[in-house]
Chimera marker file (.cmm) of the C-alpha trace (Angstrom):
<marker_set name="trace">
<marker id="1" x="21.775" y="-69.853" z="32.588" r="1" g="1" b="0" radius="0.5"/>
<marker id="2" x="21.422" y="-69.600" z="28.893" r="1" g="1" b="0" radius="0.5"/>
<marker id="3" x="23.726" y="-71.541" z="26.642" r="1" g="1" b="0" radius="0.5"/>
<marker id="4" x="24.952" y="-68.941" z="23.385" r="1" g="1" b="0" radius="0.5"/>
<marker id="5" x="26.781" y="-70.962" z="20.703" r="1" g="1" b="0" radius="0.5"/>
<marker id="6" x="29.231" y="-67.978" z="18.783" r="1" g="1" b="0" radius="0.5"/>
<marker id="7" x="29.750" y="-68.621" z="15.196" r="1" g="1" b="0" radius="0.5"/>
<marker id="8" x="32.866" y="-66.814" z="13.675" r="1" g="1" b="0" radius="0.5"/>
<marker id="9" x="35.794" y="-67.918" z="11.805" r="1" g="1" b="0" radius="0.5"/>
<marker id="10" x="38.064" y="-64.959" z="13.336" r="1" g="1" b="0" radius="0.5"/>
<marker id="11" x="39.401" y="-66.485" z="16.754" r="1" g="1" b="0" radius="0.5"/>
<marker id="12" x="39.821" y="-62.184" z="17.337" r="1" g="1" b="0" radius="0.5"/>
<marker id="13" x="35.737" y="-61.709" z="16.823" r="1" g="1" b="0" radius="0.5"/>
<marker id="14" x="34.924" y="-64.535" z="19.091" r="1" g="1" b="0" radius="0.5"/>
<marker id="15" x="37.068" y="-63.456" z="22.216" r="1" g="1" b="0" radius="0.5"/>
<marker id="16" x="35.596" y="-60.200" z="21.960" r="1" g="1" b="0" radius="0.5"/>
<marker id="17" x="31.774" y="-61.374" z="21.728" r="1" g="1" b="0" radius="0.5"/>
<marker id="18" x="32.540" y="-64.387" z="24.361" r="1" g="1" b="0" radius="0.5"/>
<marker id="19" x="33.772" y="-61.570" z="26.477" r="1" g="1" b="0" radius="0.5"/>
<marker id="20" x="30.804" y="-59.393" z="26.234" r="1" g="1" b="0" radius="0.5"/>
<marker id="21" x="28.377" y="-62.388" z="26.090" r="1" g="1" b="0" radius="0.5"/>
<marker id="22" x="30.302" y="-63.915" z="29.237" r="1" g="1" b="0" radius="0.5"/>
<marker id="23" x="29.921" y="-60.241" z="31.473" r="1" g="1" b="0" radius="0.5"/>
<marker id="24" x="25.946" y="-60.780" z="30.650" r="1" g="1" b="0" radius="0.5"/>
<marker id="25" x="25.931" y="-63.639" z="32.990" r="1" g="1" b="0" radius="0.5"/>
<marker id="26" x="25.707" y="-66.454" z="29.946" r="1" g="1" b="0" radius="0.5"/>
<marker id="27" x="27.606" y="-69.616" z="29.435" r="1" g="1" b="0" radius="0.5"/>
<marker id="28" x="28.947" y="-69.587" z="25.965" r="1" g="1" b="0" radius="0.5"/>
<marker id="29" x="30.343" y="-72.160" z="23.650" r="1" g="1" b="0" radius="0.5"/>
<marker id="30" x="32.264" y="-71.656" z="20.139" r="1" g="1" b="0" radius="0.5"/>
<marker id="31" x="32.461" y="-72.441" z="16.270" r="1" g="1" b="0" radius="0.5"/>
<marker id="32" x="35.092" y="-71.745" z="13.989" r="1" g="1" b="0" radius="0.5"/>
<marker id="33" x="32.411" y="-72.245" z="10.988" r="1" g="1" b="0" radius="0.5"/>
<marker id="34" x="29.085" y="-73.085" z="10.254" r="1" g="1" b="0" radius="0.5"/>
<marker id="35" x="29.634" y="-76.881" z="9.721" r="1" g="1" b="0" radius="0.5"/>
<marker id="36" x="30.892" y="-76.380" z="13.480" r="1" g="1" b="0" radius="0.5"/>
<marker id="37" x="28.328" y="-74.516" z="14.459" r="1" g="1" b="0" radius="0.5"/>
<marker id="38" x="25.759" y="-77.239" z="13.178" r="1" g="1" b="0" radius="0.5"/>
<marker id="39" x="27.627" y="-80.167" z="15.098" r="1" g="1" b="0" radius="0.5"/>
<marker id="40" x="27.625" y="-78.129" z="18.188" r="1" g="1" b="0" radius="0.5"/>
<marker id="41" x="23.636" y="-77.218" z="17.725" r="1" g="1" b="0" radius="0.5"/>
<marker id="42" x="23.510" y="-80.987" z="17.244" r="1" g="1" b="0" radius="0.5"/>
<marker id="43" x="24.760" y="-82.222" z="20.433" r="1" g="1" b="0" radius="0.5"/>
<marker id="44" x="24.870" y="-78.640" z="22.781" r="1" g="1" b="0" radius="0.5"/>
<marker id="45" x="21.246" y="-77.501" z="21.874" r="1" g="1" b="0" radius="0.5"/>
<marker id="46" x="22.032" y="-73.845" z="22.648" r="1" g="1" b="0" radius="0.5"/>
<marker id="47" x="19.364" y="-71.542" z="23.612" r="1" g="1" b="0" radius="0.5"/>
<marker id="48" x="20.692" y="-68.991" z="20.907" r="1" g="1" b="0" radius="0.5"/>
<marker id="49" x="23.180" y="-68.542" z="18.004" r="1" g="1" b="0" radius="0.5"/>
<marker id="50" x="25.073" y="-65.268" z="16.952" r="1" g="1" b="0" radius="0.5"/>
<marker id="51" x="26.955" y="-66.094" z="14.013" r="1" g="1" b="0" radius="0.5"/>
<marker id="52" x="29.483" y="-64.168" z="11.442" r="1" g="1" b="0" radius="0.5"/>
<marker id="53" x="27.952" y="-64.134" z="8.076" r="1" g="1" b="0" radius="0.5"/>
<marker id="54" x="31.059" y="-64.650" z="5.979" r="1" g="1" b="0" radius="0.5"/>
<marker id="55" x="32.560" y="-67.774" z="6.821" r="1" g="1" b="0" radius="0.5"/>
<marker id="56" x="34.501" y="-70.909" z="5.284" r="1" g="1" b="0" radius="0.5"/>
<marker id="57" x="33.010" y="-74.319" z="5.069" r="1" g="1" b="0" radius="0.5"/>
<marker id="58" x="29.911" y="-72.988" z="5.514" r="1" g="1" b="0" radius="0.5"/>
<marker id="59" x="28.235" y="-69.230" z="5.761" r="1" g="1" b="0" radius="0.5"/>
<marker id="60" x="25.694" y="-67.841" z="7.835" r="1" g="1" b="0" radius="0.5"/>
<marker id="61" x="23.219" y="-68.353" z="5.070" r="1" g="1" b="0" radius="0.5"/>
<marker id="62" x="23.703" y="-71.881" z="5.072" r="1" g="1" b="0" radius="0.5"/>
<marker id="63" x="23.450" y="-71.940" z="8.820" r="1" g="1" b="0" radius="0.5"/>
<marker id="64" x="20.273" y="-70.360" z="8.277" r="1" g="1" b="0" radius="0.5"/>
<marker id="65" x="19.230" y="-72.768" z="5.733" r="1" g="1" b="0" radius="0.5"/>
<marker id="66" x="20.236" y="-75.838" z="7.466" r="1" g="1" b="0" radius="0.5"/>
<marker id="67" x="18.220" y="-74.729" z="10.593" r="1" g="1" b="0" radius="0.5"/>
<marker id="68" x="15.185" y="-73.911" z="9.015" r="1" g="1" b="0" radius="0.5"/>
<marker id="69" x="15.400" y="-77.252" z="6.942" r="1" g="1" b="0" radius="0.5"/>
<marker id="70" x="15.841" y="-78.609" z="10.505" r="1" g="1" b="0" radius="0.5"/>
<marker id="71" x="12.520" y="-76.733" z="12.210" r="1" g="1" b="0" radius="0.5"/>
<marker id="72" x="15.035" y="-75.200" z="14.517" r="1" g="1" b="0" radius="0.5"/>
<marker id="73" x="13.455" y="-72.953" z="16.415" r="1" g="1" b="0" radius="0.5"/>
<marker id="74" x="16.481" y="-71.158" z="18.385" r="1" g="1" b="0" radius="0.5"/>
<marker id="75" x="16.849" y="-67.552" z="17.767" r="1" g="1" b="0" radius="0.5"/>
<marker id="76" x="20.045" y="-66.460" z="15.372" r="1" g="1" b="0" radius="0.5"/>
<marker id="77" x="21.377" y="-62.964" z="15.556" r="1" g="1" b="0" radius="0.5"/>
<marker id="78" x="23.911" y="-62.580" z="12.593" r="1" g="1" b="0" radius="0.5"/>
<marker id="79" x="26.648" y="-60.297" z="13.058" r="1" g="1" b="0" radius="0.5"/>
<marker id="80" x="28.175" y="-58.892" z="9.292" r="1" g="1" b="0" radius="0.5"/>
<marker id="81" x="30.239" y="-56.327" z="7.906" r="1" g="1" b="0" radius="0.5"/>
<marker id="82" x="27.838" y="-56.882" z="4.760" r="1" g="1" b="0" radius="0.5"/>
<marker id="83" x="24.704" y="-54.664" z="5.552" r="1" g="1" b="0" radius="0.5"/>
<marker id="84" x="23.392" y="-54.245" z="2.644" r="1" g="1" b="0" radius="0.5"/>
<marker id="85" x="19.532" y="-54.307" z="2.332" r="1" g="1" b="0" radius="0.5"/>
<marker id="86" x="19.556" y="-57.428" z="0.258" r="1" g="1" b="0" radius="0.5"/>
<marker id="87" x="22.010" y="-59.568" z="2.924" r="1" g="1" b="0" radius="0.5"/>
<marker id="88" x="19.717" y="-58.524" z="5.463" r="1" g="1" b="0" radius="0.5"/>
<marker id="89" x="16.810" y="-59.658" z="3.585" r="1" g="1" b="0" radius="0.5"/>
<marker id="90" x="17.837" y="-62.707" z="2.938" r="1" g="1" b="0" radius="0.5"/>
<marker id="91" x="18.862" y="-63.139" z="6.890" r="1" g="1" b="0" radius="0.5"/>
<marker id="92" x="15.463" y="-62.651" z="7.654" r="1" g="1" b="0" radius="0.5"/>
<marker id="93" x="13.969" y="-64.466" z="4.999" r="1" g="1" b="0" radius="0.5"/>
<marker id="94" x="16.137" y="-67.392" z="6.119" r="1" g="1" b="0" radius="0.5"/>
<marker id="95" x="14.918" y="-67.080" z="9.623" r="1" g="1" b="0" radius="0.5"/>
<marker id="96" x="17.300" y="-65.131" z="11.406" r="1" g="1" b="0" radius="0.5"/>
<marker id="97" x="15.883" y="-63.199" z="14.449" r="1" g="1" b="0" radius="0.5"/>
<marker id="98" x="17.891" y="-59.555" z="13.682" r="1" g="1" b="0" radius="0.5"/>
<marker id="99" x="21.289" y="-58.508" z="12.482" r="1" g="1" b="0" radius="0.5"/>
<marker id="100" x="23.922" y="-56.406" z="13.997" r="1" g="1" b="0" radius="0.5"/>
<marker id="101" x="26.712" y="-54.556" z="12.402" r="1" g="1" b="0" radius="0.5"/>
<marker id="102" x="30.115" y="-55.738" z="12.634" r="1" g="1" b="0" radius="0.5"/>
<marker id="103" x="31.942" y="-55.063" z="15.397" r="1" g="1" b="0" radius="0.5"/>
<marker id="104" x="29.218" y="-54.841" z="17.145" r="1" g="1" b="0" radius="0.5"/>
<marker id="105" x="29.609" y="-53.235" z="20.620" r="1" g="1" b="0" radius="0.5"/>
<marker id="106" x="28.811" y="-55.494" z="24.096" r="1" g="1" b="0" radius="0.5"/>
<marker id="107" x="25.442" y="-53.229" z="24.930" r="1" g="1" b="0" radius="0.5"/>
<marker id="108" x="24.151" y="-54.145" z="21.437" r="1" g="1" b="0" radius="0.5"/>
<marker id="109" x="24.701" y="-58.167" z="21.400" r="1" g="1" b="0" radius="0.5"/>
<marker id="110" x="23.315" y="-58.461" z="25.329" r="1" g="1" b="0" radius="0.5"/>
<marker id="111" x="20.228" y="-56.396" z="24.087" r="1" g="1" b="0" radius="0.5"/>
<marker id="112" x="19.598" y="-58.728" z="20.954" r="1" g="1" b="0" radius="0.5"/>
<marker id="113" x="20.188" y="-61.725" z="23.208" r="1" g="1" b="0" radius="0.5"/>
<marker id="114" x="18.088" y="-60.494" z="25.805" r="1" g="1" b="0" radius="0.5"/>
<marker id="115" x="15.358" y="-59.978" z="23.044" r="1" g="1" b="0" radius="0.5"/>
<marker id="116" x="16.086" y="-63.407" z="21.454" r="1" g="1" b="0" radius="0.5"/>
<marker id="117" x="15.931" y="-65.683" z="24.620" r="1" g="1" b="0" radius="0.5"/>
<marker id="118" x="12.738" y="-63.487" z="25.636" r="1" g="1" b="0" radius="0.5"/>
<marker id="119" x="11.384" y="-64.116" z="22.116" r="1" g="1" b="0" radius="0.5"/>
<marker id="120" x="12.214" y="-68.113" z="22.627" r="1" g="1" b="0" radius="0.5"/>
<marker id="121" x="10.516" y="-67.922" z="25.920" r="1" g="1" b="0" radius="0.5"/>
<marker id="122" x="7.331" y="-66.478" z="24.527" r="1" g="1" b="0" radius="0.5"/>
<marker id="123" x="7.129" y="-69.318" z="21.553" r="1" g="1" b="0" radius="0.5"/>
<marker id="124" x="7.472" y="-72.165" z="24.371" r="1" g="1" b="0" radius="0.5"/>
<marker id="125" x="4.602" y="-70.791" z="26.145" r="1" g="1" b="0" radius="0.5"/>
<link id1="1" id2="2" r="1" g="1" b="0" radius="0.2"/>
<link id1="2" id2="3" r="1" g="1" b="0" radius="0.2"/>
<link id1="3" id2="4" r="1" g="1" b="0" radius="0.2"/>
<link id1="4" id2="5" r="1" g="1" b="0" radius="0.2"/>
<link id1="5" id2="6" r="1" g="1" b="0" radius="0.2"/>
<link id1="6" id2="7" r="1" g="1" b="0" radius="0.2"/>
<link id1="7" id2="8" r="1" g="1" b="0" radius="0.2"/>
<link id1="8" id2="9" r="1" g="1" b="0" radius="0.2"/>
<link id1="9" id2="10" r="1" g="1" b="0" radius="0.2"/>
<link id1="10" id2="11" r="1" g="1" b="0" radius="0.2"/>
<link id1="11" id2="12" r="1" g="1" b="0" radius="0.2"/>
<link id1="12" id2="13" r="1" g="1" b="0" radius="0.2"/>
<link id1="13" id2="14" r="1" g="1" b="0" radius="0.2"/>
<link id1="14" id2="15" r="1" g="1" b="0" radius="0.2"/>
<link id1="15" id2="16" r="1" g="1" b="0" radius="0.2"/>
<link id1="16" id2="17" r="1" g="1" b="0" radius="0.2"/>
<link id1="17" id2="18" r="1" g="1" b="0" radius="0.2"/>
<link id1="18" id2="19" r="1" g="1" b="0" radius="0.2"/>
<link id1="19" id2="20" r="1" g="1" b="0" radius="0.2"/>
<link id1="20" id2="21" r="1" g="1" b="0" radius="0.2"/>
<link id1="21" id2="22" r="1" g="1" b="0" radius="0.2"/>
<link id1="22" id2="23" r="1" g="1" b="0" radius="0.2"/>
<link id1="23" id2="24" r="1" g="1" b="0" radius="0.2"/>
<link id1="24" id2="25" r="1" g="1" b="0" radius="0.2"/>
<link id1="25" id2="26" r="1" g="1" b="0" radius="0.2"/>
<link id1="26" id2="27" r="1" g="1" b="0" radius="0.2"/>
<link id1="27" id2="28" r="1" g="1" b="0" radius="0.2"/>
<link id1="28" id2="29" r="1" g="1" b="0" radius="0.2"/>
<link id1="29" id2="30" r="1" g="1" b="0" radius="0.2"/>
<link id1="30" id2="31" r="1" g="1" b="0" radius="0.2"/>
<link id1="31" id2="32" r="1" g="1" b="0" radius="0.2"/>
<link id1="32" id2="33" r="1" g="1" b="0" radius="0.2"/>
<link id1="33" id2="34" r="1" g="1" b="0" radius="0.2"/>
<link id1="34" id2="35" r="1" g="1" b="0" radius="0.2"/>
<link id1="35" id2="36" r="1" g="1" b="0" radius="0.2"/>
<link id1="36" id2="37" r="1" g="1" b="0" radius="0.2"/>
<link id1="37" id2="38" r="1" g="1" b="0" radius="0.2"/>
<link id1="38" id2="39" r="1" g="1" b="0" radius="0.2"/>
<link id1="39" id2="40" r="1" g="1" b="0" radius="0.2"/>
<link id1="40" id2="41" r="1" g="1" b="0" radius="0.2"/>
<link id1="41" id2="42" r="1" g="1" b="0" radius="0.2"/>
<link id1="42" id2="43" r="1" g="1" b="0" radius="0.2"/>
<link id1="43" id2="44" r="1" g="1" b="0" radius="0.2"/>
<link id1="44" id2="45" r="1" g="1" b="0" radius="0.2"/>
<link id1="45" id2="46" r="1" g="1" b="0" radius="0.2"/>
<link id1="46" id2="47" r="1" g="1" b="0" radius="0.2"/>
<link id1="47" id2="48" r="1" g="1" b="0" radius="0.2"/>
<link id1="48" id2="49" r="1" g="1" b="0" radius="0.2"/>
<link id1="49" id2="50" r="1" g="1" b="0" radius="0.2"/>
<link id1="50" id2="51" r="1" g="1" b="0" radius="0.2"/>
<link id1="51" id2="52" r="1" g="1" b="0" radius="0.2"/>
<link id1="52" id2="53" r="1" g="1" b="0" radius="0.2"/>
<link id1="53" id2="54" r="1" g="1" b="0" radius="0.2"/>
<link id1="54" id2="55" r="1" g="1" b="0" radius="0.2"/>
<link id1="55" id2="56" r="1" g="1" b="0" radius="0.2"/>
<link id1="56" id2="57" r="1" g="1" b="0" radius="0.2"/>
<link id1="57" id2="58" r="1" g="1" b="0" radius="0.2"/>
<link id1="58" id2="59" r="1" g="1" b="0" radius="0.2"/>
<link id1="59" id2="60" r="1" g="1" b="0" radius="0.2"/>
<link id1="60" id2="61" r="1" g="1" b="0" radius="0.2"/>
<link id1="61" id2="62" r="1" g="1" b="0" radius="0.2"/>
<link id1="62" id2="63" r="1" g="1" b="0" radius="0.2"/>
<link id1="63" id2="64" r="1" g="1" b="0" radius="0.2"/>
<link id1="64" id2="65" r="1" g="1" b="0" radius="0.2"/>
<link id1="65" id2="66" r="1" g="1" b="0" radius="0.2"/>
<link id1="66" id2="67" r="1" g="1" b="0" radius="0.2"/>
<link id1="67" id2="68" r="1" g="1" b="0" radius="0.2"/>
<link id1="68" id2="69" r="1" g="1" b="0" radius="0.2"/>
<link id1="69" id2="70" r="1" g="1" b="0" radius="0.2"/>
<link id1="70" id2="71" r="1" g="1" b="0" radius="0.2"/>
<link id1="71" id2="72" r="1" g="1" b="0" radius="0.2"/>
<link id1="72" id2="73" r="1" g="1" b="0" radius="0.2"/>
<link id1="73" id2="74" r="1" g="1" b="0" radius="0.2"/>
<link id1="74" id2="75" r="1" g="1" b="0" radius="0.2"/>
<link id1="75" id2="76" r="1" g="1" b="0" radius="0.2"/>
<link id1="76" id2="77" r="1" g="1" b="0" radius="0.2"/>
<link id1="77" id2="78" r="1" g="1" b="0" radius="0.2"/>
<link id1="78" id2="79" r="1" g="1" b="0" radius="0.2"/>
<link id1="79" id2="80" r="1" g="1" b="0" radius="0.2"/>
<link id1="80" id2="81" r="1" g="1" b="0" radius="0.2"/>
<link id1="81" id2="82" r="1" g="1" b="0" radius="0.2"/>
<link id1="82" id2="83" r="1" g="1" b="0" radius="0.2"/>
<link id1="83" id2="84" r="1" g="1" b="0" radius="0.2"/>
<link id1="84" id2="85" r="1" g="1" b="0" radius="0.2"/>
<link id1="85" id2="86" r="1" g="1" b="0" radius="0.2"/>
<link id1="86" id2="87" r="1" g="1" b="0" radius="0.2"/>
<link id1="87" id2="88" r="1" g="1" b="0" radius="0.2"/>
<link id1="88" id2="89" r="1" g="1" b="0" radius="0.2"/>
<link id1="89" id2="90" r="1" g="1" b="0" radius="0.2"/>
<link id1="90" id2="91" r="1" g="1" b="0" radius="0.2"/>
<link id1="91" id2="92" r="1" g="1" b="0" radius="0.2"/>
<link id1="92" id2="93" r="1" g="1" b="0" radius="0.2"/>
<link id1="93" id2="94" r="1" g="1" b="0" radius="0.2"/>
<link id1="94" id2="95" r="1" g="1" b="0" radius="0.2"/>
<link id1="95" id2="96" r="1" g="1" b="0" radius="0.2"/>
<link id1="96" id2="97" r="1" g="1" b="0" radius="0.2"/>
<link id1="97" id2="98" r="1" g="1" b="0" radius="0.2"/>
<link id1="98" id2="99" r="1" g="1" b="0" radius="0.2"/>
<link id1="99" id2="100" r="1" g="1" b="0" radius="0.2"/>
<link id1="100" id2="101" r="1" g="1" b="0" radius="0.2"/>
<link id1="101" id2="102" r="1" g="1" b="0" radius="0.2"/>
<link id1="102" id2="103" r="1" g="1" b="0" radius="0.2"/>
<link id1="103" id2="104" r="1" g="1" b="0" radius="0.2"/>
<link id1="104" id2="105" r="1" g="1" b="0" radius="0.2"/>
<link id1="105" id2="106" r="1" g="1" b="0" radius="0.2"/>
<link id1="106" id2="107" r="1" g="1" b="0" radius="0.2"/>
<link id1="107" id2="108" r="1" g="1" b="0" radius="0.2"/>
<link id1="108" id2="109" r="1" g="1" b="0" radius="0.2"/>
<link id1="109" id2="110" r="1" g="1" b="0" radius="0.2"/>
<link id1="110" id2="111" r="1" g="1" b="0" radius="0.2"/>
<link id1="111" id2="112" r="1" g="1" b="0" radius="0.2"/>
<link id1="112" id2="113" r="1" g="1" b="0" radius="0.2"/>
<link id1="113" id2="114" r="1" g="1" b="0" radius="0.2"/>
<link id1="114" id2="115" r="1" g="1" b="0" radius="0.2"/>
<link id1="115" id2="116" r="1" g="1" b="0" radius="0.2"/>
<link id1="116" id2="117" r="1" g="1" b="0" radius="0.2"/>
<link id1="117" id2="118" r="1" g="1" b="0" radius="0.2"/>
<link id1="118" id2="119" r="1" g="1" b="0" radius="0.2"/>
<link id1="119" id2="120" r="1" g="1" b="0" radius="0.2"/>
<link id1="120" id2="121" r="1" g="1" b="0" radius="0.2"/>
<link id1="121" id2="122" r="1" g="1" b="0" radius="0.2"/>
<link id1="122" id2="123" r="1" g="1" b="0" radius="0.2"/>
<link id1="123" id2="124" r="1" g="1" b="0" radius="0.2"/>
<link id1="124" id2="125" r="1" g="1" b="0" radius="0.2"/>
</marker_set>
């Protein structure tokens, strides 16, 4: 079963992506932040990240940064209210694997997982 770290500072957001991430058949553990999520990527070594882009402590760009800095290769899907073209471009840029609109419905996150984890899968073999 794969391990999916959620990133968020709302407690609200995470229930609601644990929930739908949970009903895929996936054990998932939580940050509150990105200095959080980092620790938890640290000693958890999830198979994926979604995180929340706007965040205390430390944002989903830093995430990003502090991954690639790292030569992390697990997959991030970044979930944001902030879709502008230039936000997304630096997600990418940054290494993320795809963004998704905030609130993003339960069919949408298990389909970018699904396409993360097969992605991951592909890059071991």
């Amino acid at each position: 079963m794969a391990l999916i770290l959620i990133t968020d500072d709302a407690a609200f957001s995470r229930r609601m992506i644990r929930k739908a991430v949970q009903e895929g058949g996936y054990e998932v553990i939580e940050a509150a932040n990105g200095l959080e999520c980092l620790e938890m990527v640290a000693t958890n070594s999830p198979d994926c990240i979604i995180s929340d882009l706007l965040m205390p402590e430390l944002d989903g760009f830093g995430v990003l940064k502090a991954l690639r800095d790292q030569g992390s290769n697990i997959p991030v899907v970044v979930l944001s209210a902030d879709i502008q073209d230039s936000a997304r471009q630096q997600c990418l840029e940054l290494g993320a694997f795809m963004m998704l609109k905030k609130p993003p419905k339960a069919p949408e996150i298990l389909e970018a997982l699904q396409k993360a984890l097969s992605g991951r899968q592909e890059m071991r073999a």
